[in-house]
FIMI-792199 format. One record per residue (C-alpha): x, y, z; residue number from 1. Coordinates in nm, 2 decimals. Example, Ala and Ser with C-alpha at 12.3 -4.5 7.8 and 13.67 -1.06 7.14 Angstrom:
! FIMI-792199
        x        y        z   pos
     1.23    -0.45     0.78     1
     1.37    -0.11     0.71     2
END
This chain:
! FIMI-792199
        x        y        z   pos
     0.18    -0.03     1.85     1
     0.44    -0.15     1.67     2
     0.26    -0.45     1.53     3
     0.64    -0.68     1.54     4
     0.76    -0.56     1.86     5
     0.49    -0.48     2.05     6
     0.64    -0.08     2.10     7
     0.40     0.17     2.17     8
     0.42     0.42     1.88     9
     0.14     0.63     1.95    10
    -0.08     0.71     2.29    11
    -0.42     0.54     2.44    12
    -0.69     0.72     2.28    13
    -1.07     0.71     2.41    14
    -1.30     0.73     2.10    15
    -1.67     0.87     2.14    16
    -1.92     0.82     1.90    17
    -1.97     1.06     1.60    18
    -1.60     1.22     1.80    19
    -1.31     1.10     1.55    20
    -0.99     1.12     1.70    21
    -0.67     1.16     1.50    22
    -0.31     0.95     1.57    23
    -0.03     1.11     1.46    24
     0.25     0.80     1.34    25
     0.65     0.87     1.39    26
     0.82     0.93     1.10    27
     1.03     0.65     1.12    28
     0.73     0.45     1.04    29
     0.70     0.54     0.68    30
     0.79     0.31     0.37    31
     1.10     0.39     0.13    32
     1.24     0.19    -0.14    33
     1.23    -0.22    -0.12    34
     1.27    -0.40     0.17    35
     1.16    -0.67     0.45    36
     1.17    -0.51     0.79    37
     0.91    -0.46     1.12    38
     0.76    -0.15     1.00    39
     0.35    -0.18     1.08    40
     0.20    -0.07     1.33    41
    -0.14    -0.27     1.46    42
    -0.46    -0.02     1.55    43
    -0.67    -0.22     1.81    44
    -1.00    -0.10     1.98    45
    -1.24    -0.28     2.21    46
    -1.56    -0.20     2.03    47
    -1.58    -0.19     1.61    48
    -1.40     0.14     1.44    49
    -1.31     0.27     1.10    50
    -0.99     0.36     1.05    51
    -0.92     0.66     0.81    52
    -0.53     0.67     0.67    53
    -0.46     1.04     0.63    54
    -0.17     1.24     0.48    55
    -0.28     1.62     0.56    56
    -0.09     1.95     0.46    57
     0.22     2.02     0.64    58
     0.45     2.33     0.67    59
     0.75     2.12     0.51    60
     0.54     2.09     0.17    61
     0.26     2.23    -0.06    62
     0.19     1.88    -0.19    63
    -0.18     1.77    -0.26    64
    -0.19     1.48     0.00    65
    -0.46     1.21     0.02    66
    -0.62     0.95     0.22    67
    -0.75     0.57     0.20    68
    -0.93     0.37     0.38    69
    -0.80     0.06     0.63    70
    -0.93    -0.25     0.58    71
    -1.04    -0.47     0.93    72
    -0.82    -0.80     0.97    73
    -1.18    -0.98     0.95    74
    -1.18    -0.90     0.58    75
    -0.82    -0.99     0.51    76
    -0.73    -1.27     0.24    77
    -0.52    -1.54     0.15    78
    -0.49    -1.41    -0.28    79
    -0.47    -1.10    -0.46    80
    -0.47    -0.92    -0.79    81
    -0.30    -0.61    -0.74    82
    -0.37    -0.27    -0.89    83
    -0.15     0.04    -0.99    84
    -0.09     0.27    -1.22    85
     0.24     0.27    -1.44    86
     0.56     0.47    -1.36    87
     0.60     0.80    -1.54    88
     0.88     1.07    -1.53    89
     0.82     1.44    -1.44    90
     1.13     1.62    -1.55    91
     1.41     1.38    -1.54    92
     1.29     1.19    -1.22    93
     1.11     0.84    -1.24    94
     0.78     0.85    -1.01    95
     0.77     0.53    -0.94    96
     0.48     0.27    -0.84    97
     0.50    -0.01    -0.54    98
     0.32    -0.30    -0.36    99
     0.36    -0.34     0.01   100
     0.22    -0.66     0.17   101
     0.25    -0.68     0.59   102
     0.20    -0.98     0.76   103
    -0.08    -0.96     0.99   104
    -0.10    -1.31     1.16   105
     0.13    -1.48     1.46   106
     0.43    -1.67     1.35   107
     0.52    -1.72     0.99   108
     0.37    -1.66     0.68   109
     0.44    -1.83     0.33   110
     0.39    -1.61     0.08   111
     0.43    -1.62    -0.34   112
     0.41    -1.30    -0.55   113
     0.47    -1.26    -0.96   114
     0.50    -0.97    -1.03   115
     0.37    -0.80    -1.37   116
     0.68    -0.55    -1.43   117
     1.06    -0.56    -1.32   118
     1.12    -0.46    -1.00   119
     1.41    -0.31    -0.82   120
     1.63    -0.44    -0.57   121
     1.69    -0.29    -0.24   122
     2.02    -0.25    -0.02   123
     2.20    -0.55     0.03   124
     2.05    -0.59     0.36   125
     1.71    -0.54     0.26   126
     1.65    -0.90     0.21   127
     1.47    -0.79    -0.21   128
     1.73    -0.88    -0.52   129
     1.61    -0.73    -0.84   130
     1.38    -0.95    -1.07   131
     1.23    -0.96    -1.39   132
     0.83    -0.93    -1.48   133
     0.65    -1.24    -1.45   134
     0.91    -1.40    -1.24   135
     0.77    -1.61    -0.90   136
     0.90    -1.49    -0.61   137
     0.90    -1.63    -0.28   138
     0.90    -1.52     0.10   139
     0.82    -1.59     0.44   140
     0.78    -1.30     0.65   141
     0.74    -1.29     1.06   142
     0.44    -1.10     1.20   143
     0.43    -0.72     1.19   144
     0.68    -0.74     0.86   145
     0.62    -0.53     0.56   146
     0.77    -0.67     0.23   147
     0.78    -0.37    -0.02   148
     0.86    -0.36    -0.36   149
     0.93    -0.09    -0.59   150
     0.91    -0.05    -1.01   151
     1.25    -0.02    -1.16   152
     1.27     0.36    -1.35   153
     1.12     0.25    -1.72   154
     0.89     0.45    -1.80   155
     0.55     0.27    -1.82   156
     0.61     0.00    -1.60   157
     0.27    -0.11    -1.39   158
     0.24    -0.34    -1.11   159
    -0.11    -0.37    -1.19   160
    -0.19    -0.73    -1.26   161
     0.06    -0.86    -0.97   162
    -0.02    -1.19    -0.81   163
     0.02    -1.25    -0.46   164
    -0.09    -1.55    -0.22   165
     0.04    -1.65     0.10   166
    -0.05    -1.95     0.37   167
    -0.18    -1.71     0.63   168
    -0.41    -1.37     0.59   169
    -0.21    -1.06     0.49   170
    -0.24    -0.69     0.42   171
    -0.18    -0.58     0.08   172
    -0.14    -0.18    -0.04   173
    -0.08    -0.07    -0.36   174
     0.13     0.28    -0.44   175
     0.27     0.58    -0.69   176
     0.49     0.81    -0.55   177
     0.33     1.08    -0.81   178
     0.04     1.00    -1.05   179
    -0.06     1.20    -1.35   180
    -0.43     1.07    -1.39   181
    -0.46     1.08    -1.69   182
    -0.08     1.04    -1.82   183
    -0.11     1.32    -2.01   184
    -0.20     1.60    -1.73   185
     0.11     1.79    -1.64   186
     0.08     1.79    -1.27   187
     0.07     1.46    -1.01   188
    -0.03     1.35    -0.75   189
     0.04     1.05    -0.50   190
    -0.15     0.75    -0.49   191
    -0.24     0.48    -0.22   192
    -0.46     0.21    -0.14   193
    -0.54    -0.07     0.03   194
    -0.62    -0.35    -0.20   195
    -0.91    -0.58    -0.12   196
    -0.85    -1.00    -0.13   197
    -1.03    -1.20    -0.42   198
    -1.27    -1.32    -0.16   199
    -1.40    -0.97    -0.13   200
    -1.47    -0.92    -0.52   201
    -1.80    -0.87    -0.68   202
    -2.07    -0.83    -1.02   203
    -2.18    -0.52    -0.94   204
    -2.06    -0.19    -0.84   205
    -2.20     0.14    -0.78   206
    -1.97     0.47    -0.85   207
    -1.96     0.81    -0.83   208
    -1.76     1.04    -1.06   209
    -1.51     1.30    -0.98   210
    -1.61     1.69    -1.07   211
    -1.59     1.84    -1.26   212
    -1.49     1.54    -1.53   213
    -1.84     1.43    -1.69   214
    -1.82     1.09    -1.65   215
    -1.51     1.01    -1.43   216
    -1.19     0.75    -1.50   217
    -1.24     0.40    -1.37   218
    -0.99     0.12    -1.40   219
    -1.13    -0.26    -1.39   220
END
């Protein structure tokens, strides 16, 4: 459902173990540019799931697509360090990076974000002016609402870094609309991911590299 106004956006679904089942999302439900508006959409089940985001092949493009884990609202936070990866150009077009952040609790939620690069401005409606790196910015955004902001085009400019803390638990999800990893590969790819609170951070990880790369790139 629509997670603001309670719309159904996708059928009842029965779920068997070891049996996933796939939920195909409206296209009006994607993300573009920066804005405040409605635009999640709650998953609810009446015994424990994982949820899988996927973006799979389709007849409209040979892109590579990708897909991320969804984090539980038991496992949301109240702080965050985002990270991203900077914007490049491909040609003459800026690939930019974002940061969206949807309010997941009832009623309204406070929240502060700085963030580490400029970012752009949406349409005059969209309730985002444009801002400067390092510049505190402050919100309060009604359940189900996704604030999303966008790099502006200079080259280089990363969102990684980017504070954010709000009153009540929130989602936050960090984005490139196409990645070169690393910069200097000539093709791209997008990039998504939902970001994990502070709460949730650790000493010790474990990690497995990418083939065929020898050791694999990690970011920390």
């Amino acid at each position: 459902r629509n997670a603001a106004t309670g719309q159904t956006v996708a059928p009842l679904i029965k779920v068997t173990p070891g049996n996933p089942e796939i939920i195909t999302l409206p296209a009006q439900s994607q993300n573009t540019g920066s804005f405040i508006a409605p635009r999640s959409v709650r998953i609810s089940a009446t015994s424990p799931v994982e949820v899988l985001q996927l973006e799979p092949y389709t007849e409209a493009t040979v892109e590579a697509k990708n897909g991320r884990q969804v984090i539980p609202d038991t496992a949301l936070g109240n702080e965050y360090v985002v990270m991203g990866w900077p914007t490049q150009f491909l040609g003459v077009e800026a690939n930019i990076s974002a940061i969206s952040v949807v309010a997941t609790s009832p009623g309204k939620t406070q929240l502060s974000l700085v963030p580490r690069a400029n970012i752009e401005g949406g349409l005059p409606a969209s309730g985002i002016l444009f801002a400067k790196a390092n510049t505190p910015l402050e919100f309060q955004l009604d359940y189900g609402d996704v604030l999303r902001i966008v790099t502006t085009g200079e080259n280089g400019s990363d969102l990684t870094g980017s504070y954010i803390q709000s009153d009540l638990p929130v989602a936050v999800y960090s984005s490139h609309q196409c990645a070169r990893v690393p910069i200097e590969t000539p093709g791209c790819n997008p990039l998504k991911i939902q970001i994990p609170p502070i709460k949730q951070w650790g000493k010790e990880f474990v990690a497995v590299p990418f083939a065929p790369r020898s050791g694999g790139d990690f970011s920390v």
